[in-house]
N, C-alpha and C positions, 0 to 999 in steps of 0.2 A: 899856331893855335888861335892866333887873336885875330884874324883876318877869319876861320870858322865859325868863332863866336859871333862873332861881331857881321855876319852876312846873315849869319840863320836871324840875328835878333834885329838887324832892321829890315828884312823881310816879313819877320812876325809882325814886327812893330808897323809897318804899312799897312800888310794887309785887316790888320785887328783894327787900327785907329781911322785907316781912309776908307774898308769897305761902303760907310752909311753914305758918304758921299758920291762915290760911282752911283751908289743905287739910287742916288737921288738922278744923278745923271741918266742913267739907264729909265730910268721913269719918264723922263721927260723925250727923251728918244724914243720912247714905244717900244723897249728894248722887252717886251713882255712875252713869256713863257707859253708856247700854244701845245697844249695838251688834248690826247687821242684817248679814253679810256673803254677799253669794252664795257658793255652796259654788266656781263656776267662777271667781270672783275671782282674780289671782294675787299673792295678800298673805298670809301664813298668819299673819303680826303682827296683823292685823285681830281678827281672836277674842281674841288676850293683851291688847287694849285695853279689851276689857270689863270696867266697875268703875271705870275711873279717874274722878277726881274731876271733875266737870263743873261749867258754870256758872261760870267762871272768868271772866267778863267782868265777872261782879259787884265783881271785882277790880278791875281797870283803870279802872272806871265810879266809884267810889270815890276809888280814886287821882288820876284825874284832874280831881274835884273840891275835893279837899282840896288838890293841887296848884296849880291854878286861882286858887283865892281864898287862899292863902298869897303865892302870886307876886303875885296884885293890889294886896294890901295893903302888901306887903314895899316893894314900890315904887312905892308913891302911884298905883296907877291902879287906882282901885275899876272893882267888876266894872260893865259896861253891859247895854245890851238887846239888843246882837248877841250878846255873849258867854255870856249866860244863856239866849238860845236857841240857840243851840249845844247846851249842856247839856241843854237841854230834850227835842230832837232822840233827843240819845247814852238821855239816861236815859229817854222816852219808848216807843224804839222797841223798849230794852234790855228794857224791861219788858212788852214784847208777847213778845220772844221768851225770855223769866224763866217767863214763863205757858208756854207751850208747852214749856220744857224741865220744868219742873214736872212738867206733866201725862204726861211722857214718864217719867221719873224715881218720879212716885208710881202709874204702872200698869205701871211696866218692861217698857212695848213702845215702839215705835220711832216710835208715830203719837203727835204733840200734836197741836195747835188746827189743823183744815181750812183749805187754804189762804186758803177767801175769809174764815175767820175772822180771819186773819192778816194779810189788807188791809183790813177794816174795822177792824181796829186801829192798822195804821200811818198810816190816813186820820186816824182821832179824833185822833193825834197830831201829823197836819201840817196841818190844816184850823186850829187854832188857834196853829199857827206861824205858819203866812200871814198871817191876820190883824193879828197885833202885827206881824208885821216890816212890815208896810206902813203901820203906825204910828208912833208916837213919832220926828218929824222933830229933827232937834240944829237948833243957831241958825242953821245954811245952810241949812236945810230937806230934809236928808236924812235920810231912812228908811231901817230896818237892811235892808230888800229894795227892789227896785222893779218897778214893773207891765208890765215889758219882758223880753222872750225875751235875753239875751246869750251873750256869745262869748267875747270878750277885755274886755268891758264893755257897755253897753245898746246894743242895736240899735236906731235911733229909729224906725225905719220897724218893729218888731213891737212894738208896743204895744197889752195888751190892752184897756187904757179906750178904744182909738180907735172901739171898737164901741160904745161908752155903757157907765155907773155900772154898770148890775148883769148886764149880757153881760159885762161886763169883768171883775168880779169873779167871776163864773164860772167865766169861761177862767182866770182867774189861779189861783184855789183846785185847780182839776183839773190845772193844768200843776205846782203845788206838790206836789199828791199824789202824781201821776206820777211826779216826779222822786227823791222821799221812797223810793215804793213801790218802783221800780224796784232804787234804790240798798240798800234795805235786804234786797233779797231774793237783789242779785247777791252780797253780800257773803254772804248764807248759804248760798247754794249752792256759794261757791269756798271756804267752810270745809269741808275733808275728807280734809286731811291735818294731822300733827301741823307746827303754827308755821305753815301756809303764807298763812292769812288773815290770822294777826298780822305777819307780815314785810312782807307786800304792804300792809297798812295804815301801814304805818310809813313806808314809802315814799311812799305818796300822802296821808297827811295832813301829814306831814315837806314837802313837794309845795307842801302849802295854806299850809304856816303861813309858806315863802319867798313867797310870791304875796299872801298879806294882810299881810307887812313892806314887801313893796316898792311897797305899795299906800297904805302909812300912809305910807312918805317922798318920794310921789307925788301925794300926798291933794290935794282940790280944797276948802284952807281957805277961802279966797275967794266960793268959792259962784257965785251970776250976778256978781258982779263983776269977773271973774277975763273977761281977754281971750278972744276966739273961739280963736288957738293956744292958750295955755295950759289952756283947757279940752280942747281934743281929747287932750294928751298926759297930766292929770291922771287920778285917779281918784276919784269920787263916794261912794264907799264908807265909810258912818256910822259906823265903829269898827274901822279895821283895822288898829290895834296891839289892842287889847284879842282882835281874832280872830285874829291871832298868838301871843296868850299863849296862849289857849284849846288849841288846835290843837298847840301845841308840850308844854302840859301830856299833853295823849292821847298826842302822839309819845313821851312820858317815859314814863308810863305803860304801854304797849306795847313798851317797849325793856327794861324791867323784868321784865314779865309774859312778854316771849319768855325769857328767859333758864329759865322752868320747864316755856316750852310746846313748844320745839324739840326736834326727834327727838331721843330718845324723848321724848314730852311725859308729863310727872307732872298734868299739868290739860288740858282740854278748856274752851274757850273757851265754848261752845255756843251757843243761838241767841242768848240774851243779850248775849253778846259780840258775833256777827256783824251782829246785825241793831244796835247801838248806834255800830260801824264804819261801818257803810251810814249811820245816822242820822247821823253827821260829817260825812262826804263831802257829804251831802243839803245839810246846813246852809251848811257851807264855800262849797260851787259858790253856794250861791244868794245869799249873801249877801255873797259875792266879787263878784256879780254875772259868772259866769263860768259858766254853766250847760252850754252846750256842750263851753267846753274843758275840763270835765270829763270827757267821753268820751273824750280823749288822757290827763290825768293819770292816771284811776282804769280805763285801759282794762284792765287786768288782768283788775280783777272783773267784765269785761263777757265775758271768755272761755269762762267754765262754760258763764252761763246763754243764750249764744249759740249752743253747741254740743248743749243741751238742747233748744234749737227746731230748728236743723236736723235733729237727729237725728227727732224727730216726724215733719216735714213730710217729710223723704226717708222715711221708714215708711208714710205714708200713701200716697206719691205711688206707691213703687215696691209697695205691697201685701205688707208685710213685709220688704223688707232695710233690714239696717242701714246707716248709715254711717260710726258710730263702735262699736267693743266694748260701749263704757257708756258713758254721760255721767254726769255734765262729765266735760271733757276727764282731766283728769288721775286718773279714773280707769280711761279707755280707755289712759294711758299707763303705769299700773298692770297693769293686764291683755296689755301690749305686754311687761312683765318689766323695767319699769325701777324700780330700788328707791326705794322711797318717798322717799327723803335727795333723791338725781338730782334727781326730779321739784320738790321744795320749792324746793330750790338756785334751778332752772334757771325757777321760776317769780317767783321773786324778783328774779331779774336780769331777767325780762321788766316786771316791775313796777319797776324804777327806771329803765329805760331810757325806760318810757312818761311816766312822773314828769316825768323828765329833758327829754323833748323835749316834753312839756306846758308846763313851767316858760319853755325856751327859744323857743319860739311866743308866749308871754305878755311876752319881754321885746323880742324882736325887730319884734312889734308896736308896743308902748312906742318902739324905738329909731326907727321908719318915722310913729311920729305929733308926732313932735318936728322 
């Protein structure tokens, strides 16, 4: 417990006390926010955001490193191989979208790296997740992932090796990417108001790090040893204190980092940030062995880029109308004349509710397999 506390609170404590200074850093590097706003938009705040200091996840990315492996050490639990891919995930994805906000920042237009440039980088990045986490088994013979689709834990009946060694590994590597790609781009797309994707991250990885605690004083020491009951109600999960620590170092971190990003934000998180949020979640779900119920914890960041398809596919269907003003959503609610504050608030309380009854499915499953 004291390696937990003690990662979330000097992650907080970085991010809260060193933000003003990156941003003085970020100023002096031209590290400034280039903002696109339609003229019909109805936010005229939109344009005085232009300049503000961006790439502000490089903060929290930091933070929750040094947070991380202080807490490890503080209290005898050196870092493992779930908990440095985690890291790997955050700082991997972080630096796909570091590139793109760069490239935005050093031609001061509003286009970085093309989308499919954007997923061949978050592939190179999960393609060699995969791999390790389906390695390095502890003395029970658990691996920091497994080769099974889950939900609340493995579903035995979706097993990718059930098709053979290298179909298996296939599906697997494409279902990791997936899940990767998905997550890191939902989170980019519901970054777009000031704090709204750091608050909702807060909540859903705040989410993960109760679900991989309750999973370490749940844990399956035993291994096959361990009775037919006792294994239904345990969980198989190769490091889930150390992916508590991880998880709650970021939640410190982000709790820190919101205090300069909330309306009015003095920093912009930018893809950096959103896509290293994504890469958590990515990591968390899969290595939770909780993949699905991810779609109730982190349903938030499923809202944007949900209402970006629909909006499409009703455009196509109907031959030009819309069905939303603008997507994502909360900037059609933006254009509806709800002040930017309303919206953040009201999407934050959407994201702990979903948190909330994610967490509460994961335990009331627990309490039904007992």
């Amino acid at each position: 417990m004291r390696s937990l506390l003690t990662a979330a609170a000097i992650s907080l404590a970085f991010t809260l006390f060193l933000t003003p200074v990156f941003l003085r850093l970020f100023r002096k590097w031209g590290w400034g926010q280039v903002i696109r706003t339609p003229d019909h938009i109805n936010n005229p705040s939109h344009a005085e955001k232009r300049g503000t200091p961006t790439m502000g996840g490089t903060i929290f990315i930091v933070g929750t490193i040094i947070g991380y492996l202080v807490g490890a050490f503080v209290g005898n639990n050196p870092p493992t191989v779930s908990g440095l891919l985690v890291l790997w995930m955050m700082v991997g994805l972080g630096a796909v979208g570091f590139i793109d906000d760069y490239m935005k920042v050093r031609r001061q237009r509003s286009l970085g790296l093309s989308g499919w440039r954007k997923v061949v980088g978050q592939v190179l990045v999960a393609v060699p997740f995969a791999v390790v986490a389906l390695n390095f088994p502890n003395r029970f013979d658990q691996t920091p992932a497994s080769p099974y689709i889950s939900f609340f834990r493995d579903i035995p009946v979706l097993s990718f090796m059930a098709l053979g060694p290298i179909i298996g590994w296939i599906l697997y590597l494409t279902w990791v990417s997936f899940i990767s790609v998905a997550w890191s781009n939902s989170t980019n797309v519901t970054d777009g108001l000031d704090g709204l994707a750091t608050g909702a991250g807060i909540f859903v990885v705040g989410a993960y790090s109760l679900i991989a605690f309750w999973q370490f004083n749940q844990a399956c020491w035993g291994g096959a040893d361990l009775s037919l009951a006792a294994q239904s109600a345990c969980y198989p999960t190769r490091d889930p204190f150390d992916l508590a620590i991880v998880s709650a170092a970021f939640v410190g971190a982000l709790v820190g980092y919101l205090w300069w990003a909330a309306p009015k934000a003095e920093v912009f998180m930018g893809d950096v940030g959103s896509m290293a949020i994504g890469g958590v979640i990515a990591a968390m779900s899969i290595l939770t062995r909780t993949e699905l119920l991810g779609v109730v914890v982190a349903g938030v960041f499923i809202i944007g880029p949900a209402t970006v398809i629909m909006q499409r596919l009703y455009f196509k269907a109907t031959r030009g109308n819309r069905l939303f003003l603008m997507t994502p959503f909360h900037h059609h609610l933006e254009m509806r004349g709800w002040p930017e504050i309303s919206i953040v608030i009201r999407m934050w309380m959407i994201a702990g509710m979903l948190a909330v009854t994610g967490v509460g499915l994961f335990y009331v499953e627990w309490l039904a397999s007992t």
